[in-house]
N, C-alpha and C positions, 0 to 999 in steps of 0.2 A: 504494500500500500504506500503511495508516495505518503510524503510528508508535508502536512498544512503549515508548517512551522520551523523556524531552523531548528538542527537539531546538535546537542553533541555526546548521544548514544549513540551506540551503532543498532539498537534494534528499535524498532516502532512499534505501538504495541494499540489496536483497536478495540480491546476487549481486556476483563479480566484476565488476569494471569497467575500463575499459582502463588508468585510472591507477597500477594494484597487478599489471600480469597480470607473474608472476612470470618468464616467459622475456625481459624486456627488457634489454637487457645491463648497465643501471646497478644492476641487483638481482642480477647475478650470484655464484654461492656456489660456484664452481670450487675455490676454496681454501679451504672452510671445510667444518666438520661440524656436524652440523646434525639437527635432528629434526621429521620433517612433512614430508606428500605430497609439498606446493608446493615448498619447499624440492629437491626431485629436478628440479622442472618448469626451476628456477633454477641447475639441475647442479650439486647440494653434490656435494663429493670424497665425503664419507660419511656415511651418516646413522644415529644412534643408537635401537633403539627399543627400551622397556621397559615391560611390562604383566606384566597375573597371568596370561593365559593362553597359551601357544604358538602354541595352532595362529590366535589373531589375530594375533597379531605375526609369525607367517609367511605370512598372507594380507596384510597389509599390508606384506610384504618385498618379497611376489611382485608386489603393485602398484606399486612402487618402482623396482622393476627393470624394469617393462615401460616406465617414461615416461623413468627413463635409465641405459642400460646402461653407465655409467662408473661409477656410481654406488655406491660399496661400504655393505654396509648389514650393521650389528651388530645382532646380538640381547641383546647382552648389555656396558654402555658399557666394564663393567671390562676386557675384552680387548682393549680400541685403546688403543695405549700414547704417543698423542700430546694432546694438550692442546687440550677442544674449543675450538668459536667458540661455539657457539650453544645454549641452554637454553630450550627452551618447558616448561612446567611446565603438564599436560594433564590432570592426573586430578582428580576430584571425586567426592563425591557426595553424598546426598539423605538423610538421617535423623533422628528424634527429631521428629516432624511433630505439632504441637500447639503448646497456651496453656503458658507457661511452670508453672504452676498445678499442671498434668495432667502435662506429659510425662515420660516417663522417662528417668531423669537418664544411662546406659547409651548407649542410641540418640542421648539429644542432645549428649554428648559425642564419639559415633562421628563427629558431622561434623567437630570439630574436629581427630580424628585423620586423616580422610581430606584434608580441605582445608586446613589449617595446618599439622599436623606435616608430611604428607608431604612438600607442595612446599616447606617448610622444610631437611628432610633431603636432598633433591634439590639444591637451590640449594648446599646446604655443600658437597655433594659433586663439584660445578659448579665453585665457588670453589675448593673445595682439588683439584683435578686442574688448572684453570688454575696453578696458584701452583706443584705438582711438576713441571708441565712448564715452568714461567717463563714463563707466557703470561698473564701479567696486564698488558692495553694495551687500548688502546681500541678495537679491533675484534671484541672481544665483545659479546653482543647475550643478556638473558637476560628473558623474557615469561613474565608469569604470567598464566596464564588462570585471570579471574573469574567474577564474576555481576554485573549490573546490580542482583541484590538484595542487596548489598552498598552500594550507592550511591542507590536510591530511598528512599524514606519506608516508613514502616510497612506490612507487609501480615500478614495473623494467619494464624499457625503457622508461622512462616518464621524464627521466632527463630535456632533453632540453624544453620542453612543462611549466612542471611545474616551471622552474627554472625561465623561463621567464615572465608567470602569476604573477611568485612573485613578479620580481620586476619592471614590471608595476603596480602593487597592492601598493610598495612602495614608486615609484612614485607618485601617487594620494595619499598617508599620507602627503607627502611631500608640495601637491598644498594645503593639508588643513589648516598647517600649516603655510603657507603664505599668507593666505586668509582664514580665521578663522571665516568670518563672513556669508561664501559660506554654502552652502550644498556641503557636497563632498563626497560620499560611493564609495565602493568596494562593486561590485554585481556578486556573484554565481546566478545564472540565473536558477535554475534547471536543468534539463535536458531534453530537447527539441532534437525533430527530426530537427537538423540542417545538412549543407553536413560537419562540422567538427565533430559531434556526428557519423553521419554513419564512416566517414573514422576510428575514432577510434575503431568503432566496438562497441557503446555504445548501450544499451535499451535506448528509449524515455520516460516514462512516463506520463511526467511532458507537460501543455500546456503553450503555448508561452504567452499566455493571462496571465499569472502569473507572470514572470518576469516583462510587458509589466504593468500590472494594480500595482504592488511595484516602480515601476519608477516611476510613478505619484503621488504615494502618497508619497513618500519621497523627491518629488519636496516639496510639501505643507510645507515643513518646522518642521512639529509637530514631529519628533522623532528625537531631536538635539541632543542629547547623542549618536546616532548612526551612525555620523559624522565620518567619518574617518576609519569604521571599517570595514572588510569584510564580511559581510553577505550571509547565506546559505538560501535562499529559499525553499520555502515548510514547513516554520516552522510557526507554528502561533502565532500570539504573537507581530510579527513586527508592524503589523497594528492594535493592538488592544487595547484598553484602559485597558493595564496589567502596572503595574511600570516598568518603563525602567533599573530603577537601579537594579531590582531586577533578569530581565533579562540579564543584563550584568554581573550581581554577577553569574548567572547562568552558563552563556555561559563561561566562563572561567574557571570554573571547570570542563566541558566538556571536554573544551581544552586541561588542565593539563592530564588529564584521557586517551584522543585519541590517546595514543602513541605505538598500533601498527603497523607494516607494514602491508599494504594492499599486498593480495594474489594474 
């Protein structure tokens, strides 16, 4: 499968793989609450979920429940009165699509509301339920899902989209930094058949099982060096017992390198 992304693995990876499959016992979430499929696969005590519509987030209960029936699942975080582990920050979307020139200023602010303010107000609310319940330690684990067009080069109309990935992406530097002893990543998520992937008109490749099974393993705590950083999925390496320093020394020469504009 080519590659959507620079890369500096030698292998690509569209799917889970066994280094991330979330039921291995060092990923285990028995004692945590938690939000995501995988996360169930990993037996979290409970998991949190929050959308605009019901009747998804009760199809998504009822899948929850069928992978592990231990598994207590809210609809709603404010009625669990104990203090999560785990914060993925899930929602985006797509608006204000044009040249800065043209677009309107209405729809290209709507991104910023949806992909900054929100997982902004999410994360407060993350941090202060840790802090009323005195759970601020370092077995907290708090992801924010981006975009890789936060981190490529230039492509035209993507202003408002990627402007605001960004800096929700530097908002979560910001919480790890204040909380240093957290797990905290930036997650490029691959590309998945989502309704923000169709509306932009994206190929899917990539299966949701992959982002879903990297979530859980970077609960576990064991890649601290990659704390803080925005990460491209599909690359192997993340979950693998390779040197982390050596792939950080990598990925940055990447980076210096990736400085065309996309077509």
């Amino acid at each position: 499968m080519a590659r959507l992304y620079p890369s500096f693995t030698p292998t690509y990876h569209n799917d889970q793989y066994p280094a991330i499959d979330p039921p291995q016992p060092h990923l285990d979430c028995s004692s945590k609450i938690a939000i995501a499929i995988a996360f169930a696969q990993a037996h979290a005590k409970g998991i949190a979920l929050l959308g605009r519509t019901r009747s998804t987030l009760n199809e998504t209960a009822a899948k929850v429940r069928e992978i592990s029936s231990t598994t207590d699942v809210f609809l709603i975080v404010a009625h669990y009165n104990a203090a999560p582990g785990i914060l993925v920050n899930n929602a985006g979307g797509f608006s204000g699509i044009g040249s800065l020139i043209d677009v309107n200023f209405d729809e290209f602010w709507q991104s910023f509301e949806l992909n900054t303010k929100g997982p902004l107000l999410v994360s407060q609310c993350f941090m202060r339920a840790c802090r009323d319940h005195q759970g601020i330690d370092s077995r907290k684990t708090l992801i924010n899902v981006t975009s890789g067009a936060a981190h490529i080069p230039y492509f035209p109309t993507g202003a408002s989209y990627a402007c605001s990935k960004l800096a929700s992406a530097k908002i979560t530097e910001y919480i790890h930094y204040e909380y240093p002893e957290w797990n905290v990543f930036n997650l490029q998520p691959a590309v998945v058949a989502t309704d923000l992937a169709r509306q932009a008109g994206r190929k899917a490749p990539d299966s949701p099982r992959l982002p879903a099974g990297m979530a859980v393993n970077w609960r576990s705590g064991r890649r601290r060096l990659w704390r803080k950083r925005l990460l491209l999925l599909g690359l192997r390496g993340f979950a693998e017992e390779e040197n982390d320093e050596e792939l950080i020394r990598r990925a940055k020469s990447v980076h210096r390198n990736a400085d065309k504009p996309a077509e």
